[in-house]
C-alpha positions in Angstrom: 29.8 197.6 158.3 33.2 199.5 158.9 35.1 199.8 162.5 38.3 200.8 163.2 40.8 198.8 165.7 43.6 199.5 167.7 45.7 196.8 169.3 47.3 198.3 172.5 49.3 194.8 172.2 53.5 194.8 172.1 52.8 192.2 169.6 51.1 194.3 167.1 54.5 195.0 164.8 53.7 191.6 163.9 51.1 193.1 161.8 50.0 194.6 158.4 48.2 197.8 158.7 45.1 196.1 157.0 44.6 195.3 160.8 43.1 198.8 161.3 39.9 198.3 159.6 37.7 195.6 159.2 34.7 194.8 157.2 31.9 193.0 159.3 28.1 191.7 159.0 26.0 193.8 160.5 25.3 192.6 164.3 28.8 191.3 164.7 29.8 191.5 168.3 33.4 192.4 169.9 33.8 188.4 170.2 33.0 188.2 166.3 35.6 191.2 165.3 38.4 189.3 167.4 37.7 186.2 165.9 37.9 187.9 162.7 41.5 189.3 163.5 42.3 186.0 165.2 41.6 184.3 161.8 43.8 187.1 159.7 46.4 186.8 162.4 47.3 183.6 163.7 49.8 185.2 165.9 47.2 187.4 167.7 44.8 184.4 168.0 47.1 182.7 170.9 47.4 185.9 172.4 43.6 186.7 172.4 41.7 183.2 173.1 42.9 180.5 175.3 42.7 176.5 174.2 38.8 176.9 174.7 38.0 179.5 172.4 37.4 182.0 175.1 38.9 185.4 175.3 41.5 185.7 177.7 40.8 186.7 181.1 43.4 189.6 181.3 42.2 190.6 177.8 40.2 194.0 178.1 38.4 195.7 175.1 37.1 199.5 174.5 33.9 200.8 171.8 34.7 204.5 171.2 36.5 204.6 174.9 33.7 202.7 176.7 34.9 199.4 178.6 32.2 196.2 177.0 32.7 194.8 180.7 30.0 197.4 181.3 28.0 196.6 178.3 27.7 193.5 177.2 31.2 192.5 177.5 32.4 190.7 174.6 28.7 189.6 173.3 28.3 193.8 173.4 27.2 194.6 169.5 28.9 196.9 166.8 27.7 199.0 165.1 29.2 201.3 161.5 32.3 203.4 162.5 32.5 202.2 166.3 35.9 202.5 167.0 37.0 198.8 168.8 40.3 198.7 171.4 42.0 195.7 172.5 44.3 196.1 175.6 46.3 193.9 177.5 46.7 193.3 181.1 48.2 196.5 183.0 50.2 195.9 185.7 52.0 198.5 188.1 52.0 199.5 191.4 
């Protein structure tokens, strides 16, 4: 299966614009599609996971809009032509 990511990161100049699609098995999970970019991208993989392998706590993802941390969170499955965000923290007052 096909999705399509965006990377609301400041970071993301760093990358090709082959980060904008990737090919996955189907049942691949958020988790598995950041792993996968982690693995393309060394340089994202510090940002994403911390020493354990876990994503990031201020690390917030989107399917088509919808926040996983009412789904599934990062377990939360993909499915063909979801589109997958990755957003950092967001600060402000």
């Amino acid at each position: 299966m096909k999705i399509s990511v965006e990377i609301g990161f400041s970071f993301k100049r760093e990358l090709d614009d082959d980060y904008r699609t990737l090919e996955l098995p189907d049942g691949a999970t958020v988790y598995s599609a950041m792993t996968e970019l982690g693995r393309r991208y060394p340089a994202i993989e510090r940002r994403l996971f911390d020493e354990n392998g876990e994503v990031r706590r201020n690390i917030n993802a989107l399917i088509n809009g919808g926040n996983v941390q009412f789904r599934q969170r990062f377990e939360t499955i993909l499915i063909d032509g979801d589109r997958l965000s990755i957003l950092p923290p967001v600060g402000g007052g």
